[in-house]
N, C-alpha and C positions, 0 to 999 in steps of 0.2 A: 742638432736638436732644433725644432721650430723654435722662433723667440716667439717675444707678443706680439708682436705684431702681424705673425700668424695666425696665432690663434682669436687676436680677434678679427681677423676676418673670415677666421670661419663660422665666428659664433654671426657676423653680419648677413654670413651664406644660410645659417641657418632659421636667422631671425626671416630672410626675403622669401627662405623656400621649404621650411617643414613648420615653424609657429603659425597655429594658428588652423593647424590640419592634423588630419587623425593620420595616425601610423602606425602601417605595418610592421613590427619588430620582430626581427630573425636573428640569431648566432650560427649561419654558415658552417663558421670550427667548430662548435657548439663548447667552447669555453665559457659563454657568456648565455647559455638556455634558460637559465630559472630569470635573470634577471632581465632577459629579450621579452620574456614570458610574460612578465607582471607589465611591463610597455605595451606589449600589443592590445591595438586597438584605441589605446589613447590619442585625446588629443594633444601635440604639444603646446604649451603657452605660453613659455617664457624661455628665454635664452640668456647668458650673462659668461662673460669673459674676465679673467683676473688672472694676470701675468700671463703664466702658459696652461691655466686649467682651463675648463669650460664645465660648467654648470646648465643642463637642458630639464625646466620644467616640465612636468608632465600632469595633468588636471589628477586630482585627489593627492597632489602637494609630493610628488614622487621625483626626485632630482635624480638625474644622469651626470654623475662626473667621470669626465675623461681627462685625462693628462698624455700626450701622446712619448713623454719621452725624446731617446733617440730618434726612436725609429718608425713611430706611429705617424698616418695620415688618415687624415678623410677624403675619401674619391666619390666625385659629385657624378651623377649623369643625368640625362632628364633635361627639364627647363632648368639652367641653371642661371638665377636672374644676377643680375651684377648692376647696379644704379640704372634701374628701369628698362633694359637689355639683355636679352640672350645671349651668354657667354660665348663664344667664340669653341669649335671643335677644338681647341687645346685650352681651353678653360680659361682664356686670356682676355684681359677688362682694360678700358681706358685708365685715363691718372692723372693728377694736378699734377703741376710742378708746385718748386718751391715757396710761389710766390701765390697760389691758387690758384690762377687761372687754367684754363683747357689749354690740352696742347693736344695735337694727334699722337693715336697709337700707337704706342714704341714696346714691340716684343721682347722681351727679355728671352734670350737663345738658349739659357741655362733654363728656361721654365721657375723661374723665381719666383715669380707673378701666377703665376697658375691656378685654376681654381677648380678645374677639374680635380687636381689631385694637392693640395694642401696640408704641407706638414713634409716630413722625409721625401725628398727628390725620389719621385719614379714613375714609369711611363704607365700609361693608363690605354686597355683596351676598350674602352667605352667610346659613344659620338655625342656628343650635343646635337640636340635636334638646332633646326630653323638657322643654320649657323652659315657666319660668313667667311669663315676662315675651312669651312668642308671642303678644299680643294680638290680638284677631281669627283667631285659626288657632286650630284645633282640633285633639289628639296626631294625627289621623292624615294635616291636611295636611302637620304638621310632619315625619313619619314616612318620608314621600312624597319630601321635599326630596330633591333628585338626588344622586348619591353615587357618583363624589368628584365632589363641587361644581366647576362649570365655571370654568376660568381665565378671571378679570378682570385685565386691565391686564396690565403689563410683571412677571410672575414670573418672577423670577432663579433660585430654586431652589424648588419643592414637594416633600417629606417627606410622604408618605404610608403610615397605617399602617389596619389594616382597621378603626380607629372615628374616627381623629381625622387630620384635615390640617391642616399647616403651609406658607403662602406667607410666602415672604420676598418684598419690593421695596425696591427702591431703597437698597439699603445701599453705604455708603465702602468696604466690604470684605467681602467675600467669599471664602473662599481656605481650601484645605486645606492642616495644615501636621503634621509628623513632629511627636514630642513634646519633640525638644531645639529646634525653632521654638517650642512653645507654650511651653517655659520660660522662650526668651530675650524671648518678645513679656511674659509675665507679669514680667520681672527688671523691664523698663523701666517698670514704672508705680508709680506711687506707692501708699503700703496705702491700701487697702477693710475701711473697717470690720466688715463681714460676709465676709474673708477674712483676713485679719491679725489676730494678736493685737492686741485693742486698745489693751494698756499699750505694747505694743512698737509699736506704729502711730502711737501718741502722742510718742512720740521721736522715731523718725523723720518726723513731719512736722515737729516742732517743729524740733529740728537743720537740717533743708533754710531752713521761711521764716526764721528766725536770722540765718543767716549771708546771704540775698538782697535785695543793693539795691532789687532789684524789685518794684513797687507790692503790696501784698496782695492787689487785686482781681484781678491778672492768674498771682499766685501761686495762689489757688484755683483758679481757669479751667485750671492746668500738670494736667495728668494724669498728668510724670513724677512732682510733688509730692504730688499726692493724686487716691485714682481716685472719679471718679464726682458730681462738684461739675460743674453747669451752670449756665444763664442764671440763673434761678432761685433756685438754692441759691444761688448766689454774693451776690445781691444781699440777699437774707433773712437772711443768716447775720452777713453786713457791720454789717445794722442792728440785729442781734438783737444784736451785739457792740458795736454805736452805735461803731464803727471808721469814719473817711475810708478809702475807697477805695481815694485816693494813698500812703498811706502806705507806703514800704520794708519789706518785711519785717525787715531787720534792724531795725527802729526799733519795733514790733511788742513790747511789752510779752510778756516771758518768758508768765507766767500768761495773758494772753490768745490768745496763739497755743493752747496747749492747752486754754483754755476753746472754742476754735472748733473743732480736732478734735471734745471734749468734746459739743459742737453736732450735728456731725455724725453722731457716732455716733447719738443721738437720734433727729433729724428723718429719716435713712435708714432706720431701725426702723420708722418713722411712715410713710414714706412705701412700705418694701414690703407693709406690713400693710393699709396704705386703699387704695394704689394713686393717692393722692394728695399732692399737696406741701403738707403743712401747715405752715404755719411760726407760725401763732399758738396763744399758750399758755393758762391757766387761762381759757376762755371756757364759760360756762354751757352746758346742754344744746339748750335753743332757738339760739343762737349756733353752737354746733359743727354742729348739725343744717344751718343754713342755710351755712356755710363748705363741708362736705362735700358740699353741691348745685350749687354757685356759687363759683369758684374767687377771684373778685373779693371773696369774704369771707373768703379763707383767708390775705393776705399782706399784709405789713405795708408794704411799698413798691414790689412787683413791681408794673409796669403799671398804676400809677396817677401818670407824669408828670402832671404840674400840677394834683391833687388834695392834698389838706391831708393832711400828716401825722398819721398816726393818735392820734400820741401832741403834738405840740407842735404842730400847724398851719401848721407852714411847709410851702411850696409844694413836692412832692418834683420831684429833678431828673431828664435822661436824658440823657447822655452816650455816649458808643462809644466802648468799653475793650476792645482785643484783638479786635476788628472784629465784637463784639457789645453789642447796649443793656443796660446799667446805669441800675438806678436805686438814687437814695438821698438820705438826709434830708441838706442843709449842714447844717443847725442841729444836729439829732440826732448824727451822725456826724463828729465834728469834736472 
């Protein structure tokens, strides 16, 4: 499932390349006609990210929320701008490091970073135009690409504007809603570090896992409790805090619950900036270089059941918490 950190860089993809422009609105599978229907022809004007939903305004106060789920993405094609550049023919964008400064472009092999297709891992028959990574094509086969790129697969909704398209599939949600819906769907989630105040975000997360008999591990996975923590983060963040899993929230050391907010705020930062889930820290620039290619060097116990712990050697476990896999060190996190 995308975490947040995808999802707000789509909502960034789409602040750069449909706000602010009229669109064409189409439903391909035609799941999504009546509600394509009332779209088309607007302009959009507002875009906003919160956890893993996305909320797109549309002029006469008409909101599009999507929540992609498992298994939902959005696939860019067109100009697809990325901090004042044409995306790359596999949708691939520059990235701070840690510390913010530039480093050069380090591809993620897994396409983690991707922005052609953002959201659920999969390959994309579309080109970017003007692109430097069009290897073997030459500007003017790329110039040539058909426009608007032919529907693949099951598109729920298409957003077309005269340089860039937007395919959604397979999202949990789809739905236009008035603006006292987008209020009350935004009241129910927990703060977003890159929406909430983060001192005030920090209370209230801290106040909810406090007071909840409820394991920790399945308190991060709550989206009413906090937006935007998945498979991933949850398990990284766990180890990064060398916290058991099991543990109640209420049992959850005051300081350490806000040192995990604290976390979050961080690695979300990290991760809309690279476009990847970094969760390891002071690693040299050969090391960082090789983590940001190869996602199996970026985490400290995500998906590496029955491989040595990085830091003590014990064997890491994988269990199913919340009828998704966890992993985590016994020894470390205990």
């Amino acid at each position: 499932m995308p975490e947040g950190h995808s999802v707000h860089r789509i909502a960034r993809q789409f602040d750069r390349n449909i706000v602010g422009r009229t669109v064409a609105a189409s439903s391909p599978q035609g799941r999504f006609a009546e509600g394509a229907a009332v779209l088309n022809g607007r302009e959009a004007v507002a875009v906003r990210a919160v956890g893993k939903q996305m909320f797109l305004n549309f002029e006469g106060d008409v909101w599009l929320r999507v929540h992609l789920g498992m298994y939902g993405a959005w696939d860019f094609a067109g100009e697809v701008l990325a901090d004042a550049t044409i995306a790359s023919a596999n949708g691939r964008m520059g990235h701070t490091n840690q510390r913010g400064t530039d480093v050069d472009r380090i591809f993620d092999t897994a396409g983690e970073n991707s922005l052609t297709s953002i959201g659920a891992p999969r390959r994309t028959r579309v080109r970017v135009r003007m692109s430097e990574q069009t290897t073997g094509l030459d500007d003017d086969d790329v110039d040539e690409a058909e426009w608007p790129p032919p529907v693949v697969g099951q598109v729920r909704l298409r957003l077309l504007t005269d340089v860039t398209c937007a395919d959604l599939r397979g999202p949990t949600a789809c739905q236009l809603q008035t603006p006292d819906e987008v209020r009350a769907t935004i009241a129910k989630l927990g703060p977003d570090p890159l929406v909430d105040d983060p001192a005030a975000g920090e209370e209230r997360f801290t106040a909810v896992v406090r007071r909840k008999p409820t394991p920790i591990g399945l308190l991060l996975m709550d989206q009413n409790v906090v937006s935007g923590i998945g498979n991933v983060y949850r398990a990284e963040m766990l180890f990064r805090a060398r916290l058991d899993p099991h543990t109640p929230g209420r049992d959850v050391p005051e300081e350490t619950v806000r040192e995990l907010w604290r976390d979050w705020v961080r690695l979300l930062a990290i991760g809309v900036e690279t476009g990847q889930m970094m969760t390891m820290d002071d690693l040299d620039p050969e090391a960082w270089r090789r983590a940001m290619a190869h996602r199996d060097d970026r985490h400290w116990v995500y998906h590496r059941a029955g491989l040595p712990c990085r830091v003590c050697g014990t064997a890491i476990l994988l269990e199913e918490m919340g009828a998704r896999k966890l992993y985590w060190c016994p020894n470390c996190q205990r």
